[in-house]
N, C-alpha and C positions, 0 to 999 in steps of 0.2 A: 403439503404444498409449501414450496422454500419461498414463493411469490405469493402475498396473501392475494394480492388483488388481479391475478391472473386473469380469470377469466371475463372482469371490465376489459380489461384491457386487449382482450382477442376481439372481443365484441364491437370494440371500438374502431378495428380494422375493416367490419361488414363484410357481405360476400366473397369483396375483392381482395382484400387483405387481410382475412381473419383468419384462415389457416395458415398462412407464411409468419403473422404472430406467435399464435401458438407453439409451431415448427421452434423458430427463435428460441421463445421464451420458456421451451421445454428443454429445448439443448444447454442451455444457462444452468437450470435449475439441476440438470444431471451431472455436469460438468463441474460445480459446485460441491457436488456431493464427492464427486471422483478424487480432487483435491482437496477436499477439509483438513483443518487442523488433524484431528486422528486419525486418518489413514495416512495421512501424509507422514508420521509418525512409525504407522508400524508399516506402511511398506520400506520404511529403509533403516528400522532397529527392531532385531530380534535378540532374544534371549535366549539361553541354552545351558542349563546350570549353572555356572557362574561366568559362563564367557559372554558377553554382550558384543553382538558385529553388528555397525553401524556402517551399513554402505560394505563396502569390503575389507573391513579394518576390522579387527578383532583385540579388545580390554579382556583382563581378568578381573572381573571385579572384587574377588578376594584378596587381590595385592592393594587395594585402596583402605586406610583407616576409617575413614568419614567418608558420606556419600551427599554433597550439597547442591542444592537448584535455586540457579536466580531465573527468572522466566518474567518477559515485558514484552509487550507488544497487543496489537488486536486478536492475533491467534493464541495469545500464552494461557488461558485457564483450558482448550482445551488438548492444549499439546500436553499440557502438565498432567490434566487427569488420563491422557493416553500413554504417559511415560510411568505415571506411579502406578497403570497395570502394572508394570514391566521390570519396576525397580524400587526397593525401598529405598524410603530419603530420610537421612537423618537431622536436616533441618532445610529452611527456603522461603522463598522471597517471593510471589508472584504478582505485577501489576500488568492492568487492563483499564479499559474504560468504559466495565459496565455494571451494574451494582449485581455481586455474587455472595453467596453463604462462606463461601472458602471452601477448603481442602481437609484438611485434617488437623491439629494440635501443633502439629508438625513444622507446615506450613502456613505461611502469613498473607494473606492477601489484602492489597491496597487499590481503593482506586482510583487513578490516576488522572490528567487532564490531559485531553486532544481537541482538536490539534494545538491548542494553548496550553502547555504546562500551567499546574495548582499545585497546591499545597502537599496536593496526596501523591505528585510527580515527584517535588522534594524527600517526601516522606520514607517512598519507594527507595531513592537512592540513597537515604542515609543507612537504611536497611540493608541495602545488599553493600553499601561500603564498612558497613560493622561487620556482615555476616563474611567479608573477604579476609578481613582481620582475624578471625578462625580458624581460616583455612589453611595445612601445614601441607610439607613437601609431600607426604603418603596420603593427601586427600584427592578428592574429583569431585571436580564443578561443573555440574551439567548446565548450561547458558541455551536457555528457549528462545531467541529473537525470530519476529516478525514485525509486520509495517507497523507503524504509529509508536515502536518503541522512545523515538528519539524523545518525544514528547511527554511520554508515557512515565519514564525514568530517567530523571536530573538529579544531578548534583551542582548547581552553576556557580561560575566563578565570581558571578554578580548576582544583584538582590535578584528575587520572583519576579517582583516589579517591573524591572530593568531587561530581565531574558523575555517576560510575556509584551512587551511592547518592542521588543525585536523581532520575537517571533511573527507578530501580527502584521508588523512592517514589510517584512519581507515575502510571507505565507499573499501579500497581497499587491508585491511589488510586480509579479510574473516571474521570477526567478525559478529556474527549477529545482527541483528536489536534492540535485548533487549540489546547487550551490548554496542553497539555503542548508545543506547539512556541513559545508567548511564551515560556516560559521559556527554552528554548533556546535563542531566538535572541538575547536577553538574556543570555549566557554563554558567548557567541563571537565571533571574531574573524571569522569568516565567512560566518555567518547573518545573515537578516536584511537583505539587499542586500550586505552587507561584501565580498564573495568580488567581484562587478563593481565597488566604487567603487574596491579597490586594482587593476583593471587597466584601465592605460591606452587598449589596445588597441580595439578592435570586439569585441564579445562577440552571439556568436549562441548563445543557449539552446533545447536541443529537449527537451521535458518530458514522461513519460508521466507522467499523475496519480494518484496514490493517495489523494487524499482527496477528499470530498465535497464539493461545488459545485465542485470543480477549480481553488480559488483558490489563486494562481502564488503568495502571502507566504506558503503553508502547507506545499505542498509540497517535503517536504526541507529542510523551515523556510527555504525562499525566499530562497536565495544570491544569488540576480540580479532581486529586486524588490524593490521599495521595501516597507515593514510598515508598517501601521496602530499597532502594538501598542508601550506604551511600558512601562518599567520598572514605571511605578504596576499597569498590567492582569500584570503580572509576581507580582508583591506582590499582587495579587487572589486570583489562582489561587492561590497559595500557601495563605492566606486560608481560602475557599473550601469546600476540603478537609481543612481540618484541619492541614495539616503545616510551620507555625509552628514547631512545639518538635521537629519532626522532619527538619527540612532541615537540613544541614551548617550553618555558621556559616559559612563561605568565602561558599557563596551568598547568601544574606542581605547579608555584607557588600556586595558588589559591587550587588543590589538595591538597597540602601539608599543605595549612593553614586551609583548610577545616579539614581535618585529626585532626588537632591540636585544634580546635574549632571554630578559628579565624575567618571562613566563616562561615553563616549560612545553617544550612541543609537544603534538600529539606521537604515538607511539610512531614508528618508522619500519623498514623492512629488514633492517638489521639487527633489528634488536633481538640478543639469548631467550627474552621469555617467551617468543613467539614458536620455540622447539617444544616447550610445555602444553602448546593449543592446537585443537581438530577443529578445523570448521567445516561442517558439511550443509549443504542445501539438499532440503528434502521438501521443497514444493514452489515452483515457477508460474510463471504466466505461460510458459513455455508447454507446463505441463497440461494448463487448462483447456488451452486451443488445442490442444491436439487432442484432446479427450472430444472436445465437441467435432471436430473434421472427423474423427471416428462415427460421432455420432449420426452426423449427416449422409455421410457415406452407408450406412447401416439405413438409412430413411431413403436411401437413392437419390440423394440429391447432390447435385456437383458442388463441390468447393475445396475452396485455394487458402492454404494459410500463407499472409506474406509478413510472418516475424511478428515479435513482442518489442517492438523499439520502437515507436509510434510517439514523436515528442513534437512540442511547438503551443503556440497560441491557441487553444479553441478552436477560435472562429478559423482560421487560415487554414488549420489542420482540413476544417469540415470543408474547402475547396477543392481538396485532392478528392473526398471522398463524391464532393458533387458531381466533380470530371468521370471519376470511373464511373460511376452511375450512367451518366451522361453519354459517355461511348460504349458502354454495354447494351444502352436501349436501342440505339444508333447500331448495332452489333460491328462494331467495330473493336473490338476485343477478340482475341484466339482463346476466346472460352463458349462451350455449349451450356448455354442457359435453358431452365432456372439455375443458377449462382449462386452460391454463397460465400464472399469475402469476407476471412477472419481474424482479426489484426487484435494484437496486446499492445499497452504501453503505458504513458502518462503522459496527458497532457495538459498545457497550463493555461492559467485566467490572469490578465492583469486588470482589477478589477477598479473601477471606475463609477459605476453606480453603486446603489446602496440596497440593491432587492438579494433575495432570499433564491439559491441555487448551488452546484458544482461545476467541473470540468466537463462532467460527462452529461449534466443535462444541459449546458452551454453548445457541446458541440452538436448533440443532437437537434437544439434549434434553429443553431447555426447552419445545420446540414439540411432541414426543412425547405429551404426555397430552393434548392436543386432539387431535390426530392419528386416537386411537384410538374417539372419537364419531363420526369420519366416513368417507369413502372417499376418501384421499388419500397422498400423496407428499410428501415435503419436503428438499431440500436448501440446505445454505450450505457456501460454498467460498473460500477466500482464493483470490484469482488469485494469487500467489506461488507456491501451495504449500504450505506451512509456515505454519499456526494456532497460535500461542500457544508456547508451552515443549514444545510435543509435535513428535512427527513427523511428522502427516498433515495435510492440507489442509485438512480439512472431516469432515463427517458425513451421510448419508445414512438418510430416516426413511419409516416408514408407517406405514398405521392398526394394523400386527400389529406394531410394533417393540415396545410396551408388553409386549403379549401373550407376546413369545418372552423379553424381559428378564425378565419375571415365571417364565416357565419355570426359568429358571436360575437363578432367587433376586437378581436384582437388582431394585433401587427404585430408581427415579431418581433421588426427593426425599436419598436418601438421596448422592447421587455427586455432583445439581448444587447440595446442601449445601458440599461441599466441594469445587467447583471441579476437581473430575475426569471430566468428559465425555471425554476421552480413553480412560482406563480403560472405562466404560461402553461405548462403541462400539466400542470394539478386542476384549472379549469376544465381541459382538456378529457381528463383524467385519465392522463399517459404517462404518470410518472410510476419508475418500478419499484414496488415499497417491500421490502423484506425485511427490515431492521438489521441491525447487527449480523453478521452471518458467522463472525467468530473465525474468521479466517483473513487474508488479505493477497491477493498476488497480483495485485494493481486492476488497471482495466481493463476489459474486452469491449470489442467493438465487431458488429456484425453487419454486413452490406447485403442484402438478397433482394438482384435483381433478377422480375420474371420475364 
């Protein structure tokens, strides 16, 4: 069971809502399994004597001298150990953020900090910037990226210090993902395309995506693609947000002289080394909803998938989802209910209080007081696992969640005031706790009204 606390959690829906839980929170838990790390791996590289086709592309891998792996992100230990089925590696790098044994002799693993870069972020990338230094024209560099890499593997152009108090600044400004990653890939050595222009070699990138539209210069802040984004859109966001007098002066300076030319840019679409690199994605959000509308359809139940691009505020987000609810009860919608609306994305917090939560258990208490006008279910779930500064995954809601919060003297207004949806659902005990899942393709969000 991929959900340890599954079965509170159906219970908590009663009569009225404890199968529509269940339904849920079994399509999660299958749909999870469908995209992991390792399959996502070998449904789109196989092996065949020495030819390796990835996707529809076909290496000799006996035209390579040396065969190296840098691998960073939430899914990299186990893409790595589903790749070294397939391939021997004659040296490698792999950073995560969760304490592991390693790999082999071979390979090093480090672990890293999320969503704050540490020591063991820095460490990681001084590691794969020696280990590119190795790598000649007849070598191959297989590059693991998935979510949380950005953080995961640094090399920055300012102190620890100086990148973890930007980080934090921004991670809590409301900024989203693409723009919190110009900045970053502005203050590295290795984002940005940097990580493929300093290796010589052949570089094969296999990417599971954790951001929305699944563009390759975002993901992981985009080690092996060329960026659109220049110092000036750097200096925007900064801008933007307000945090002029609140960014370190390190960074600025380096903005500023980037601006002027004095830093070098991140890598561009022009550039020769980018004939040297594959990038392929082998695992979406795109991939996951469609595993679960499978699955529902397979249970005979009606549902709609409408997209993996689901972006905004939390709370505002969770008004769209009120309104549908809201005209589905009302059957004012061109759908035969029971329903199930299934949407991907990421969505953001700008956070203001000081309690204990995520994105996805924000919107689901944000989406609670509609909830309770209609006859419905609601969940949001980080594929990771791990929502926000908390420990659980996500949160799970119905039309009685108000009603039993109220029993016990909670107000919501009062919890998603202060940015503690955590607190609120773990009273509850609605929050989805799975730890770690070792994988990442952002969020899912599920609407099932009866």
């Amino acid at each position: 069971m991929l959900i340890k606390n599954k079965e509170i959690l159906i219970k908590n829906g009663g009569d009225e809502f404890g199968e529509g839980r269940k339904l849920l929170l079994d399509g999660i838990e299958l749909a999870l399994k469908e995209v992991s790390s390792e399959k996502s791996i070998f449904k789109n590289v196989k092996l065949s004597d020495s030819l390796l086709i990835v996707k529809d592309k076909v290496y000799n891998l006996n035209q390579f001298n040396h065969i190296y792996l840098a691998g960073f992100g939430k899914a990299s230990i186990k893409m790595t150990e589903a790749l070294l089925s397939l391939v021997k590696i004659d040296e490698g790098v792999v950073v995560s953020n969760v304490d592991f044994n390693g790999f082999n002799s071979r390979i090093k693993y480090i672990k890293g900090g999320h969503p704050i870069p540490d020591e063991g972020s820095i460490a990681a990338g001084r590691k794969v910037l020696n280990l590119l230094e190795k790598i000649e024209e007849d070598d191959l560099l297989f590059v693991l990226i998935s979510g949380g890499g950005s953080s995961l593997l640094e090399y920055p152009l300012v102190s620890l210090e100086d990148l973890k108090e930007t980080t934090k600044l921004l991670l809590s400004s409301g900024a989203s993902i693409d723009e919190i990653n110009v900045i970053r890939k502005h203050l590295s050595l290795l984002k940005g395309g940097k990580l493929s222009k300093r290796c010589k070699g052949r570089v094969i990138s296999l990417i599971i995506s954790d951001v929305v539209f699944d563009s390759l210069d975002t993901i992981a802040s985009g080690p092996t693609y060329f960026d659109s984004s220049t110092f000036r859109d750097a200096m925007d966001v900064i801008l933007k947000y307000g945090l002029i007098n609140k960014i370190p002066e390190s960074v600025k300076e380096i903005i500023y002289k980037g601006m002027d030319g004095e830093v070098e840019e991140t890598l561009k679409e022009n550039d020769e080394s980018l004939n040297r690199v594959d990038n392929f994605l082998v695992a979406t959000n795109y991939d996951l909803c469609i595993e679960l509308k499978n699955y529902f359809d397979k249970k005979g139940i009606n549902s709609v998938y409408l997209g993996s691009s689901i972006q905004g505020e939390a709370r505002e987000v969770a008004k769209v989802f009120g309104g549908i609810a809201w005209e589905a009860y009302h059957k004012r919608l061109y759908f035969k209910k029971p329903l199930i609306f299934i949407l991907g994305g990421e969505t953001t917090v700008t956070v203001k209080g000081n309690g204990k939560g995520g994105r996805n258990q924000e919107l689901s208490l944000a989406v609670t007081p509609y909830l309770s006008k209609t006859k419905s279910l609601f969940v949001s779930f980080g594929t990771d696992g791990i929502d926000g500064n908390s420990p659980s995954g996500g949160a799970i809601c119905d039309s009685n969640t108000a009603k039993r919060a109220e029993s016990l003297g909670l107000d919501y207004r009062v919890f998603l005031d202060n940015n503690d949806s955590f607190t609120f659902f773990n009273k509850l005990n609605d929050t989805i706790t799975t730890g770690p899942t070792g994988t990442n393709v952002m969020d899912v969000m599920l609407l099932f009204t009866l």
